[in-house]
N, C-alpha and C positions, 0 to 999 in steps of 0.2 A: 591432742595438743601438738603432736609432731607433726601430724598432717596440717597442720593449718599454722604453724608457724617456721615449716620445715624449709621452706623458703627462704628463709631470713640467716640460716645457716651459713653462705656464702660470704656474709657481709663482717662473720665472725673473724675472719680469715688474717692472722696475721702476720705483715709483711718482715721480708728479712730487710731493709734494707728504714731507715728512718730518716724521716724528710720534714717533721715538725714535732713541736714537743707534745705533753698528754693532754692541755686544754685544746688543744685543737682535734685531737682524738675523741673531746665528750663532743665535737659540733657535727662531726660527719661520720661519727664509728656508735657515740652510744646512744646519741638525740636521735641520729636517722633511725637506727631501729627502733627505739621505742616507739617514735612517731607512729611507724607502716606496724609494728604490733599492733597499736590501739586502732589502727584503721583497718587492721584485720580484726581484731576483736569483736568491733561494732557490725561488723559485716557476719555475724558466725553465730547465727539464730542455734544452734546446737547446745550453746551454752545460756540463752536466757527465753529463749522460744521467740514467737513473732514481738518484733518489735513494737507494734500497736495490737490492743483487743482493746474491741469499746461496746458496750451496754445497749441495749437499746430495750423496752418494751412493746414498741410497733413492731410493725411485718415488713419490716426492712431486713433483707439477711443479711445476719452477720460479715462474712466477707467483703460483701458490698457496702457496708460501713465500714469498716477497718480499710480498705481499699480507699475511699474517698476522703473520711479523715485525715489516712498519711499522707495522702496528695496535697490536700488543701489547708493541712494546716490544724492543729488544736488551738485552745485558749483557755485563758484564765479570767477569772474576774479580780481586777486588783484592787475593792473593797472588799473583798473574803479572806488577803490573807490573815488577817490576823483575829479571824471573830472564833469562837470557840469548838472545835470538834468535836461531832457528837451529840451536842445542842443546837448549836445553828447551822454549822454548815456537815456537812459529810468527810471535806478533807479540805485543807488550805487551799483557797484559790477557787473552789467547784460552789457555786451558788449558782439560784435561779438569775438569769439575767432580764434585768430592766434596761428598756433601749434609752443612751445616753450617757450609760456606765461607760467606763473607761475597761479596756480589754484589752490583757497584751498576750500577744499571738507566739504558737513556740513551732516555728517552721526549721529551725537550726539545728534538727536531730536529721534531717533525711541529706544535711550535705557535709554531715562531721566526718565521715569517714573521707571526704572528697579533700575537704579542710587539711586534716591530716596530712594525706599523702602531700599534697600543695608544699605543706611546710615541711615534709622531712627534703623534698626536693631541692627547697630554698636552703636547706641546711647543709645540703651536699653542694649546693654550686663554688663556695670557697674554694674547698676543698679540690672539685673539681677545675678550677681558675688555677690553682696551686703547682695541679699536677701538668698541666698543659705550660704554665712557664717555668716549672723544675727541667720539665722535660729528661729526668732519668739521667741529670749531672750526678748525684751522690752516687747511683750503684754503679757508673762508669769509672769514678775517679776511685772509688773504693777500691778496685782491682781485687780483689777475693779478702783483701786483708781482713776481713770481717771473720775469714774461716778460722777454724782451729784447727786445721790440717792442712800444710803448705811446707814443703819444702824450705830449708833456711836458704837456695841460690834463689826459689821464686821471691821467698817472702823480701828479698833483698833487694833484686832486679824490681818487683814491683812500687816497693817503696823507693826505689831511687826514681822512678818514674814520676810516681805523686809527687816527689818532692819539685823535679823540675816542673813538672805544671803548675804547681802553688808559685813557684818563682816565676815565671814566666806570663801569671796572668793575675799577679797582684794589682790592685785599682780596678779588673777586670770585670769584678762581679756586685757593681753598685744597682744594675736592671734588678739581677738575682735578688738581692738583700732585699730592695725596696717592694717587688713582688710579692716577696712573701708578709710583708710588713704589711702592705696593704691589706692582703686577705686576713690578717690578723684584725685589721679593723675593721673588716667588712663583719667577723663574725661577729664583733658585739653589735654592730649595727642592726647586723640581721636579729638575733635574738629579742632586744628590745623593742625594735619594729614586728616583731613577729609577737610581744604581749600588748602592744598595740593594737593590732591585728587581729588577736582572738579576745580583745576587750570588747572593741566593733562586731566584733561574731556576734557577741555574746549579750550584744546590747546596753553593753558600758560599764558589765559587773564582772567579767573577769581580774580587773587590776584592786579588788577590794576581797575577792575571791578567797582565797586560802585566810586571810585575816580574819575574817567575817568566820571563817570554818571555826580557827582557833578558837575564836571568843566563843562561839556555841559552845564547844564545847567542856567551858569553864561555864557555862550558864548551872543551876536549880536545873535538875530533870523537870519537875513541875510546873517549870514559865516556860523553858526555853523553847527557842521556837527555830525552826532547820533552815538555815538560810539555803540549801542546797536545794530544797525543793522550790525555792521560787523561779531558780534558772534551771532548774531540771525539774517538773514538778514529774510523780509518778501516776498521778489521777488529773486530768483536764477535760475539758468540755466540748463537745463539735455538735457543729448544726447544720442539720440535712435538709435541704429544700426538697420539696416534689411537689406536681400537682396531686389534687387528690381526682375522687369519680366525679366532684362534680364542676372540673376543673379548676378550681381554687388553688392557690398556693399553699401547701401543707407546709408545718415547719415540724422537724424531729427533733429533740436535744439528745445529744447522747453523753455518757461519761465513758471516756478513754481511758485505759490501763497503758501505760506506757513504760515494760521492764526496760526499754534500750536505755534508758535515763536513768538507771542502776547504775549502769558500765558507765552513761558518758558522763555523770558526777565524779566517780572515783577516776577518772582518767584525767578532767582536768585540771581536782585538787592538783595529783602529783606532777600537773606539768604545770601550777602555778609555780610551787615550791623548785622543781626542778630549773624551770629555766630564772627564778630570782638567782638559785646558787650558780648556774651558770652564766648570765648576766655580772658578777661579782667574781668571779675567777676572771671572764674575758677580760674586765675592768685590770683586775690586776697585773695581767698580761700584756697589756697595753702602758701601765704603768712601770712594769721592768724595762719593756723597749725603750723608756724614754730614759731610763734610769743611765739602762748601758748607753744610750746616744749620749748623755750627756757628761757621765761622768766615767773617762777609758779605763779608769783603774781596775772601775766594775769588773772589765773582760777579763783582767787577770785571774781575778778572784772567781771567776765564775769557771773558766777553764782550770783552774786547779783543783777546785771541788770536786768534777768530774775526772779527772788524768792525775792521782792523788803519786802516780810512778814518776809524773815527768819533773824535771830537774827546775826550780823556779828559775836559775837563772838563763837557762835555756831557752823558757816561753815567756821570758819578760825581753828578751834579746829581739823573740819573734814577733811581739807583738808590737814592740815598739816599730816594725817597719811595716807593720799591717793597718791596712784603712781598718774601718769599721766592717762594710761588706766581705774583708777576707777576713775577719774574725767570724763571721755568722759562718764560714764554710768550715773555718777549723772545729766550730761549734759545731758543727753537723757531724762533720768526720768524729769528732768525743765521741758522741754517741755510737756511732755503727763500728769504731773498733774497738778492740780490747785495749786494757791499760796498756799491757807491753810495747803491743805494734803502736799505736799514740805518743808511747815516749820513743821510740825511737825513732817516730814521724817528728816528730817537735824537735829531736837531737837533730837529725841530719836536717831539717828546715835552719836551722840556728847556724849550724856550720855552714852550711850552703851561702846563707846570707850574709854571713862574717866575714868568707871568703869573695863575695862580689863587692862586698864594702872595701874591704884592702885592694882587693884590685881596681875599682873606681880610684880611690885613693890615689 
């Protein structure tokens, strides 16, 4: 397992310095990896053997059927699923085919791993849009005060510094604010478009998928019937043309074993369920931002939750001279300092701006 997922270790890695909250950490820290997992997974014959073995009683070799199957494709007959195993058919789906039956084809297992990677890729580009217009303002402006080892002249000096650039380039950071805003709304875009996306994979049954799971398995063991196996089936049929000696068109049936549709059922149950719950946090996430756009009192309340040291009257002084976009930056700074250095960021902000107010005055 470490060998084949030892890779993905790098991604684990986390930063000191914090540039967005945790729903954005499930779109490009815990979706990306599980994505490129289950696209490792499906690629990693070790754990479930050859992804196709198929049957045959003619003098076709074996390899040479499993070969031309995965290439071209299995199928189902979709008057078999539901006639009885064991009596009439052998497995859901596997019947004698009569030409003019309807048959639906399951070519979607040889490019799920490709699938995959696609989408964890889509799931990093916010992310990746985020960091290219953050551009590494929070750990410059942070000045070390994130340490717990600092000198009281540096820690002093330093914070007198942030405090003048907070003064100095208030109104200054509406690009900043609305950047990140956007990629906030890119991620739920993405995700929904992205069960979209592997509804269309899937031939229009992923977005009933997990549902359809549930109810089976509230079903009588004795009726019920696996809806998994119809978009994943684990037995399907392939048909071998050749000439035969006396030139004729020989036709072969075969019945396929297909374990990779073990792994690729159980993979996209949990990224039904996974990306509904994540779909419904980004939602909510979206519904704070408008919250705080709309109503500024929010910001108070929201900054004191976090900086529970600093003085209210203090960051109600501050924020009353603060746009919206320099609240998202004190909101940033919450995070990467400690209480302490945050309330004595918020005291010397407050006097700072008390003191330009009386002198405007």
């Amino acid at each position: 397992m470490d060998k084949v997922f030892g890779s993905l270790k790098g991604l684990l890695k986390i930063s000191n310095v914090v540039i967005d909250n945790n729903v954005f950490k499930l779109h490009y820290k815990v979706t990306v990896i599980l994505l490129l997992a289950c696209s490792i997974l499906v690629t990693s014959r070790q754990y479930f053997g050859d992804p196709i073995e198929c049957i045959s009683r003619d003098d076709i070799p074996n390899k040479l059927l499993n070969v031309f199957c995965w290439i071209h494709a299995t199928f189902s007959v979709e008057n078999a699923w539901h006639k009885k195993v064991g009596e009439e058919i052998p497995y859901p789906g596997v019947d004698k085919y009569i030409p003019g039956e309807n048959r639906r084809y399951h070519a979607y297992y040889q490019w799920v791993c490709f699938v995959l990677f696609l989408q964890a890729i889509l799931f990093y580009l916010p992310r990746y849009f985020w960091k290219v217009c953050e551009g590494g303002k929070v750990k410059n402006i942070v000045l070390d005060l994130n340490s717990y080892i600092m000198s009281q002249e540096k820690k002093e000096e330093n914070r007198r510094v942030l405090v003048e650039y907070l003064v100095e380039n208030m109104g200054n950071h509406k690009f900043y604010a609305f950047s990140y805003f956007l990629c906030e709304v890119a991620n739920f875009i993405n995700v929904v478009g992205q069960m979209y996306l592997m509804d269309a994979f899937l031939g229009g049954t992923f977005s009933s998928y997990g549902h359809r799971v549930i109810q089976f398995t509230e079903w009588d063991y004795s009726v019920r019937y696996d809806p998994m196996i119809e978009v994943f089936p684990r037995l399907a049929k392939c048909t071998f043309h050749r000439y035969g000696s006396s030139g004729d068109v020989q036709r072969h049936d075969a019945m396929c074993i297909l374990p990779i549709n073990i792994i690729n059922e159980k993979i996209y149950v949990g990224l039904w369920f996974w990306f509904i719950i994540l779909a419904v946090l980004s939602a909510l996430i979206l519904v704070y931002h408008i919250i705080v756009y709309l109503w500024p009192q929010s910001r108070f309340f929201i900054l004191k939750s976090r900086a529970r040291l600093t003085r209210p009257d203090y960051l109600d002084i501050v924020l009353r001279k603060c746009t919206l976009s320099d609240w998202f930056v004190l909101d940033l700074l919450s995070k990467n300092l400690d209480d302490r250095n945050y309330r004595d960021l918020i005291t010397d902000l407050a006097r700072k701006l008390e003191r330009k107010a009386i002198d405007v005055a």
